[in-house]
C-alpha positions as CSV (number, residue, x, y, z in Angstrom):
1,X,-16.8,4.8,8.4
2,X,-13.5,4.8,6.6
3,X,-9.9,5.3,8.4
4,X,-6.9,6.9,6.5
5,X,-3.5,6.3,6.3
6,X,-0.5,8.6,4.4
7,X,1.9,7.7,2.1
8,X,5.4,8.5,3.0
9,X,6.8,10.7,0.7
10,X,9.2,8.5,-0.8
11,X,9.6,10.1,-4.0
12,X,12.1,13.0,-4.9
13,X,14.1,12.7,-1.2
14,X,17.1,14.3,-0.8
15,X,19.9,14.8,2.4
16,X,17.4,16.6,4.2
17,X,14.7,13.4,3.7
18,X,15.0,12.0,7.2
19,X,13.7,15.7,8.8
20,X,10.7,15.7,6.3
21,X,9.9,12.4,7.5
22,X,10.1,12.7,11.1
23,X,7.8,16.0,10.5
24,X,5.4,14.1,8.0
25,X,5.3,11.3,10.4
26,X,4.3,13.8,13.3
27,X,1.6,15.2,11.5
28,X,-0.2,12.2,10.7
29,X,-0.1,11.1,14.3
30,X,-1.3,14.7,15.5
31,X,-3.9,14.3,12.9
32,X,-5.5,11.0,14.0
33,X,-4.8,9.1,11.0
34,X,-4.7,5.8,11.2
35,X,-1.7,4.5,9.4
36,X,1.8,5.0,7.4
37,X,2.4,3.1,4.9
38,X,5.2,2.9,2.2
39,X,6.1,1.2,-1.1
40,X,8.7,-0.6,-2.8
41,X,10.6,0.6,-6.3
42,X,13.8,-0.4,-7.2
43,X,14.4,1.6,-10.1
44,X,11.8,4.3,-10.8
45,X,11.9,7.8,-13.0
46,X,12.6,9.7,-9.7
47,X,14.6,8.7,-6.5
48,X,12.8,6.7,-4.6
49,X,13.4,6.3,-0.7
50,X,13.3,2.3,0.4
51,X,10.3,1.6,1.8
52,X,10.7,-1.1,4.5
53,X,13.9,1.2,5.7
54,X,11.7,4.6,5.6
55,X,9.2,2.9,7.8
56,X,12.0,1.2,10.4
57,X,13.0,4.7,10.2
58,X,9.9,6.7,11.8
59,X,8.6,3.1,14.3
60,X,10.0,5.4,17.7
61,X,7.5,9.0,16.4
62,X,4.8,6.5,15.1
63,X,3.2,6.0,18.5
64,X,0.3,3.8,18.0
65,X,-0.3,4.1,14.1
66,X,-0.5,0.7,11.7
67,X,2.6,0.1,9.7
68,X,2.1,-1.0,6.3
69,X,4.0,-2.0,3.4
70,X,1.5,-1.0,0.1
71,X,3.4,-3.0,-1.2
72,X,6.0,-4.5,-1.0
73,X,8.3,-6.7,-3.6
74,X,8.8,-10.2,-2.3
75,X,9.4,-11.3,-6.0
76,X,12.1,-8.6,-6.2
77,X,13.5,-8.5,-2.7
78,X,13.4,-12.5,-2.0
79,X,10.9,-14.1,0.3
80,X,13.4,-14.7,3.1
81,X,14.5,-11.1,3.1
82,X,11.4,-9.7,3.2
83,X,10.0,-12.1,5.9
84,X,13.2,-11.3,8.1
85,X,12.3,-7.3,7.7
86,X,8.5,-7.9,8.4
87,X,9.6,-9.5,11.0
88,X,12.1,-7.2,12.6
89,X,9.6,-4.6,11.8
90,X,6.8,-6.0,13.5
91,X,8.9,-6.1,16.5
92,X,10.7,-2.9,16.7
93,X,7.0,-1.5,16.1
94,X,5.6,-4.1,18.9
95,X,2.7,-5.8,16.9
96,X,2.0,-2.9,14.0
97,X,2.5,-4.2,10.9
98,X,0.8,-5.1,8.1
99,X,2.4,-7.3,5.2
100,X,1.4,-5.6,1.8
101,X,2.7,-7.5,-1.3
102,X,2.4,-7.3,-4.9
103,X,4.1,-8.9,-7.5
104,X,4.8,-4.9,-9.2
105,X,4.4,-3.6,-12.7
106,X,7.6,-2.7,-13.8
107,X,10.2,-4.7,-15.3
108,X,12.8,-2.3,-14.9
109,X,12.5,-3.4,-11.2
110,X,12.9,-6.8,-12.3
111,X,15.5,-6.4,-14.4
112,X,17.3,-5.0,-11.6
113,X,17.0,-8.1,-10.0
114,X,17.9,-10.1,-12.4
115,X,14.4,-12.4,-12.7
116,X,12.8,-12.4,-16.0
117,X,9.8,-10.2,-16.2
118,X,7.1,-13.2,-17.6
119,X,8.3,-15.3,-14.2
120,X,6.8,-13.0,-12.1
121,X,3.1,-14.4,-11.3
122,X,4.0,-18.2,-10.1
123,X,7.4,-16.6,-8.4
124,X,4.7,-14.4,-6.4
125,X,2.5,-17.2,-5.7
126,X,5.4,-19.1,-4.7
127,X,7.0,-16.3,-2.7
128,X,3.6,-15.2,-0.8
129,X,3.5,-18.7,0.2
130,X,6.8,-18.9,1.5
131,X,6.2,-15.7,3.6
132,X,2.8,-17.0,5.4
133,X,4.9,-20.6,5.9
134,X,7.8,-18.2,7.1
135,X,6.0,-16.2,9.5
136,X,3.7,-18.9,11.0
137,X,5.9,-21.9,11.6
138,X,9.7,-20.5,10.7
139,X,11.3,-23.9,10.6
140,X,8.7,-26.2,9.3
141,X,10.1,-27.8,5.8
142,X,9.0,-26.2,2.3
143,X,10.8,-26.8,-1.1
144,X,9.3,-25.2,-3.9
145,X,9.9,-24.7,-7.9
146,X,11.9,-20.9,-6.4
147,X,11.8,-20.5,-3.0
148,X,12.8,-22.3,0.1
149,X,10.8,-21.4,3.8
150,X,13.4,-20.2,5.8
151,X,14.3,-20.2,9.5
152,X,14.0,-16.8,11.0
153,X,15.7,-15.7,14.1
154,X,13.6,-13.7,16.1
155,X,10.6,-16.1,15.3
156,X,7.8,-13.8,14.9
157,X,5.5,-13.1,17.9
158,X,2.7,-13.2,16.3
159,X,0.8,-14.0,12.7
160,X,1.3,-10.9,10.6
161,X,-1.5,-10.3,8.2
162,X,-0.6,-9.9,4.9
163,X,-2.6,-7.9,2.2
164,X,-2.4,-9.1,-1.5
165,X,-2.1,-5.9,-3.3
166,X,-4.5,-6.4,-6.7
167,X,-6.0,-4.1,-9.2
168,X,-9.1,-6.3,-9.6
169,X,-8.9,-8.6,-11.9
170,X,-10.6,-11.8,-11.9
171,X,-7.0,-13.5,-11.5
172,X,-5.6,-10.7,-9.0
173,X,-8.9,-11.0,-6.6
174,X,-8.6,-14.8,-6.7
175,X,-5.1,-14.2,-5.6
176,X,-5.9,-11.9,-2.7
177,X,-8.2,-14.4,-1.3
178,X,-6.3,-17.4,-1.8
179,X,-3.4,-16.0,-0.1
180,X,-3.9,-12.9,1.4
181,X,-5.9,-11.5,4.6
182,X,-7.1,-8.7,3.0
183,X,-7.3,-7.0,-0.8
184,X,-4.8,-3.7,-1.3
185,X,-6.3,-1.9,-4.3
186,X,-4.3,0.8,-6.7
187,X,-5.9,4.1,-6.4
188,X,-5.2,5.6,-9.8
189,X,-6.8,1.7,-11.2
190,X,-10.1,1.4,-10.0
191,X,-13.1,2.9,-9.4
192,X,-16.2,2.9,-7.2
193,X,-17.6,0.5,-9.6
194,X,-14.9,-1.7,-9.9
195,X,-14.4,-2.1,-6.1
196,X,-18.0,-2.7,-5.4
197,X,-18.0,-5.2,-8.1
198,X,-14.4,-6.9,-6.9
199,X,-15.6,-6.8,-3.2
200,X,-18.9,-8.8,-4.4
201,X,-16.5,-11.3,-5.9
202,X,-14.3,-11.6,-3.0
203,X,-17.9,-12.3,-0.6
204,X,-18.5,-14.6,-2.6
205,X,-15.2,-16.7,-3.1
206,X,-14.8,-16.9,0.9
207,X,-18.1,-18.1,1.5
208,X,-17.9,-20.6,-0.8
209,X,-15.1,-21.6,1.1
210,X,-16.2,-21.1,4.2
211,X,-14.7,-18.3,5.5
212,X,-15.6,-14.8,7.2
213,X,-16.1,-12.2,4.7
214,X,-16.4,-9.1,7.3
215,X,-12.8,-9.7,8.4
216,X,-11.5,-9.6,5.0
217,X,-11.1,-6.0,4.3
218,X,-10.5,-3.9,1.2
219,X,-7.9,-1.1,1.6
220,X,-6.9,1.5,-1.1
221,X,-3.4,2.7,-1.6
222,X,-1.8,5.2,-3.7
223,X,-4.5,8.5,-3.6
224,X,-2.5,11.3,-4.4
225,X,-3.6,14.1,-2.7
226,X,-3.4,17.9,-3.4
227,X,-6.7,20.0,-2.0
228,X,-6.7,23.7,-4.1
229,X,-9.8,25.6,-5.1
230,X,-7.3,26.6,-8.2
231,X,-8.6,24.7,-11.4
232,X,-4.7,25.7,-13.0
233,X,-3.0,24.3,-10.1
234,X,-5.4,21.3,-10.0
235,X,-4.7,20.8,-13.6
236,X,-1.0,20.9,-13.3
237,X,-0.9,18.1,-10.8
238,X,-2.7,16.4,-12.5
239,X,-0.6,16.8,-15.7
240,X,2.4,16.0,-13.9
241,X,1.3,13.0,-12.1
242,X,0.1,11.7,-15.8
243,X,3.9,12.4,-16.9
244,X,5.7,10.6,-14.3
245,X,3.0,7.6,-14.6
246,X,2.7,7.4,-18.0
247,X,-1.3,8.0,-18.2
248,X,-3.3,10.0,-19.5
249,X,-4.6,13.2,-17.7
250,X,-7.7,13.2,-18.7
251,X,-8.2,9.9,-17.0
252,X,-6.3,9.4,-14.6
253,X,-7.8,12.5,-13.0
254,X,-10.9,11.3,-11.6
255,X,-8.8,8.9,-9.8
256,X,-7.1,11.5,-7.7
257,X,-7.7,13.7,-5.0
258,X,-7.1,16.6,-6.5
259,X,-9.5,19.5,-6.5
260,X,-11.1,21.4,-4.0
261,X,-11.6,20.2,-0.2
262,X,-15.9,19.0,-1.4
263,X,-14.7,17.8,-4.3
264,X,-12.2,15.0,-3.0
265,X,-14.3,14.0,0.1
266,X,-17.5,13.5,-1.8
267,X,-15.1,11.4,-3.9
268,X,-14.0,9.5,-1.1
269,X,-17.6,8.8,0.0
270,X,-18.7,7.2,-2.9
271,X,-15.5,4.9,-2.0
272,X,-16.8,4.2,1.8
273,X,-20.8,3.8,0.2
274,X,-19.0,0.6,-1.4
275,X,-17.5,-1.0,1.7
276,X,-13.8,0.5,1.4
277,X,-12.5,0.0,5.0
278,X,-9.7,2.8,4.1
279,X,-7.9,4.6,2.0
280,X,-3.6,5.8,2.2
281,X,-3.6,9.3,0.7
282,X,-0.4,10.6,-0.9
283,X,0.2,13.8,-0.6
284,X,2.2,15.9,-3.6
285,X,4.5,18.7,-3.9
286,X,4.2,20.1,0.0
287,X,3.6,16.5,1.8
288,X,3.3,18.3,5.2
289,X,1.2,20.9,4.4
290,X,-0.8,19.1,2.3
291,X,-1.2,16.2,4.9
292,X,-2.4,19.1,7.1
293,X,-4.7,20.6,4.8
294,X,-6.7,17.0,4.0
295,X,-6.7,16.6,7.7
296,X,-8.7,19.6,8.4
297,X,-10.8,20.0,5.4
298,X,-11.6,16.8,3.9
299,X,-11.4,14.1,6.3
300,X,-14.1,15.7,8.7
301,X,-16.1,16.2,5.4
302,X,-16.2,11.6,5.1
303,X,-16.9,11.5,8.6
């Protein structure tokens, strides 16, 4: 069985943005999903709501849901700031968070930053690192080639998991095991195939290092969502989607929930037939309504 999570909707906000939260936030609780989770952009084609903040933002009408970052920018944001908000996080939410990291695609970000773009794979490993010293043992000694460990007040209360975010790469999966808890897959980058596959590789990388494969899960983020039985509407989703993530549509369409209610949970089964423990939907153009209508027509369809 797979478990569902929804995507803020980051993207777009406006003045109004913390009432569409609170209500976005209230549906997914009301409609047993499992989690929130939120991503990180610094600079992006669209306004894009902080996603540690939007999350700190909605802890109090969360109620028992999982709270994950998917992902977040350690690279971009600094190891020691994003420890101290996983942190403060984790304990304003009382033990439900999940670390999601990524090192991101887009130089713009870094550039925004300040870090040259080709630095960004060792300053990940680096940074990840620093984040599992920081939130384990805050003031144990770490000097590395970036980063320095540093001493967190509130210590946390607890080991946070943290989920290397990966679109399956040999490198990327090698990464999620090496340093992570758990592998956060891109949505709109893989495939059935490909996650089977990366999920075969992972088995076999932790027991050949001893380590328990069935706690390791694999999680997708980024499905955006729209459930219509119109092909045109379907289609122009679809076409914007490609515009704003530079893709083409005719691809990038069969990585989407978009389509009629049958249509996007058979799609999601063929994800759970391959061991996907669960997927964070985003919902487009009417978040709410749309959260509802996936709720009540496709997620009792997976089961």
């Amino acid at each position: 069985m797979v478990w569902f999570g929804a995507h803020l909707p980051l993207i777009g906000h406006d003045r109004t943005e913390s009432t569409s939260l609170e209500r976005f936030v209230d549906a997914a609780r009301d409609l047993g999903f499992s989690a929130l989770g939120a991503n990180d952009h610094v600079v992006f084609s669209e306004p894009w709501l902080d996603g540690m903040v939007a999350l700190s933002s909605v802890v109090e009408r969360s109620a028992d849901l999982t709270l994950v970052t998917t992902v977040a920018l350690p690279v971009i944001r600094g190891p020691a700031m994003t420890a101290k908000a996983a942190v403060a996080l984790d304990i304003l939410s009382e033990g439900r968070l999940v670390l999601g990291v990524g090192p991101g695609s887009s130089s713009a970000d870094y550039a925004s930053a300040g870090i040259p773009f080709d630095q960004r794979w060792p300053r990940f490993d680096e940074s990840v690192r620093v984040l599992r010293r920081a939130l384990t043992d805050p003031p144990g000694p770490h000097a590395g080639r970036f980063y320095d460990v540093p001493v967190l007040e509130p210590a946390p209360a607890r080991t946070i998991p943290i989920w290397v975010g990966s679109w399956g790469s040999a490198a990327g999966l090698r990464r999620a095991v090496a340093l992570g808890d758990g592998w956060l897959a891109s949505a709109y980058n893989t495939s059935p195939q490909k996650i089977a596959s990366g999920r075969d590789r992972i088995r076999d990388t932790l027991r050949t290092a001893g380590r328990d494969d069935t706690t390791f899960p694999t999680v997708i983020a980024t499905m955006w969502t729209y459930i219509t039985d119109s092909a045109a509407e379907a289609a122009a989703r679809v076409d914007e989607l490609a515009r704003m993530l530079r893709r083409d549509p005719t691809v990038l369409g069969d990585h989407l929930l978009i389509g009629p209610a049958e249509v996007c949970a058979a799609r999601l089964a063929r994800y759970a037939d391959v061991g996907v423990a669960g997927v964070f939907i985003w919902p487009v153009d009417d978040p709410v309504d749309q959260l509802r209508h996936f709720g009540t027509s496709v997620a009792p369809l997976v089961g």
